[in-house]
C-alpha positions in Angstrom: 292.1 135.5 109.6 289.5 133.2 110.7 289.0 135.0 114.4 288.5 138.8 111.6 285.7 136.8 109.5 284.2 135.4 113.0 284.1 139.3 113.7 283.2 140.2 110.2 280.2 137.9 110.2 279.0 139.0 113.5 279.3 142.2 112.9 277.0 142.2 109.8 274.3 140.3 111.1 274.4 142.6 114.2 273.8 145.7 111.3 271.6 143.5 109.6 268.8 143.4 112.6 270.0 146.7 114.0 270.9 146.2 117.1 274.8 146.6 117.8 274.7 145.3 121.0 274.4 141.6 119.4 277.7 142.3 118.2 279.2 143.7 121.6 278.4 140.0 122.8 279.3 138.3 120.0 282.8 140.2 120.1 283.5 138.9 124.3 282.7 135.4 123.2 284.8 135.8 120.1 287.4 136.8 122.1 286.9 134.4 124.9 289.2 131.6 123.5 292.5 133.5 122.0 292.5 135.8 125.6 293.0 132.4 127.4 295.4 131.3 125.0 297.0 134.3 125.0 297.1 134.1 129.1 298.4 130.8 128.7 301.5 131.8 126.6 301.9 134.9 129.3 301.9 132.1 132.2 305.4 130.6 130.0 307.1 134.2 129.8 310.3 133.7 132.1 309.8 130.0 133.0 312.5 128.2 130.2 312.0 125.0 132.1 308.3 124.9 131.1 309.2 126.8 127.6 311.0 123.6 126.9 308.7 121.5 127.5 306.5 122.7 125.2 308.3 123.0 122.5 309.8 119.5 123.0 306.0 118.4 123.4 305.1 120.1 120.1 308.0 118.8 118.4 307.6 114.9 119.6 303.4 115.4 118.6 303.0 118.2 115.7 299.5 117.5 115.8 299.2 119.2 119.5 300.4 122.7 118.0 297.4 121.7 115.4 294.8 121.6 117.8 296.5 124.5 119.9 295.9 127.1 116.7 292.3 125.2 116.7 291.6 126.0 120.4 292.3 129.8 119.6 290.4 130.2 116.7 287.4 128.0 118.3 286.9 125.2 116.0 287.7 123.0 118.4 284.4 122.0 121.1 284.4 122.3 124.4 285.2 118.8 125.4 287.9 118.6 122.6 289.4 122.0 123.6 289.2 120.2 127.4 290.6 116.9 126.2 293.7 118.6 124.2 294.5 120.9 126.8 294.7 117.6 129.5 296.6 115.7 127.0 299.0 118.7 126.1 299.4 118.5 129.7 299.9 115.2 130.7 302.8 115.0 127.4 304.7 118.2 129.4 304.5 116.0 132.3 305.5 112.5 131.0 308.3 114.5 128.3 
């Protein structure tokens, strides 16, 4: 919902000034954050070891599947979205 009013928002201020091409912008950066997310879940399809571990790191922290849904929408800044994804990391690793 949040990434569709993102969209939504952009969208009408791109109509507002006229020019659509503000919103053919706004719609790549939009969609900057869930595509890498959504490459990051692709880079777990067929590797159950490192399924496991993060699951079992979600499960022993709830708060890093918190911050995970944060990273995708964006509300999360750049050097938190950096710092969550070391310390989701570094939890896989230590599990």
């Amino acid at each position: 919902m949040c990434l569709l009013f993102q969209h939504a928002a952009a969208l009408a201020k791109a109509l507002q000034t006229g020019d659509l091409s503000q919103y053919a912008a706004a719609h790549r950066r939009i969609g900057r954050r869930p595509k890498f997310m959504s490459d990051l879940m692709l880079l777990l399809d067929g590797r159950r070891r490192f399924q496991r571990r993060a699951i079992a790191t979600m499960a022993a922290n709830p708060g890093h599947f918190e911050r995970m849904l944060a990273m995708h929408v964006g509300t999360l800044s750049g050097p938190q979205f950096l710092a969550n994804g070391l310390a989701f990391g570094w939890h896989m690793l230590t599990l």
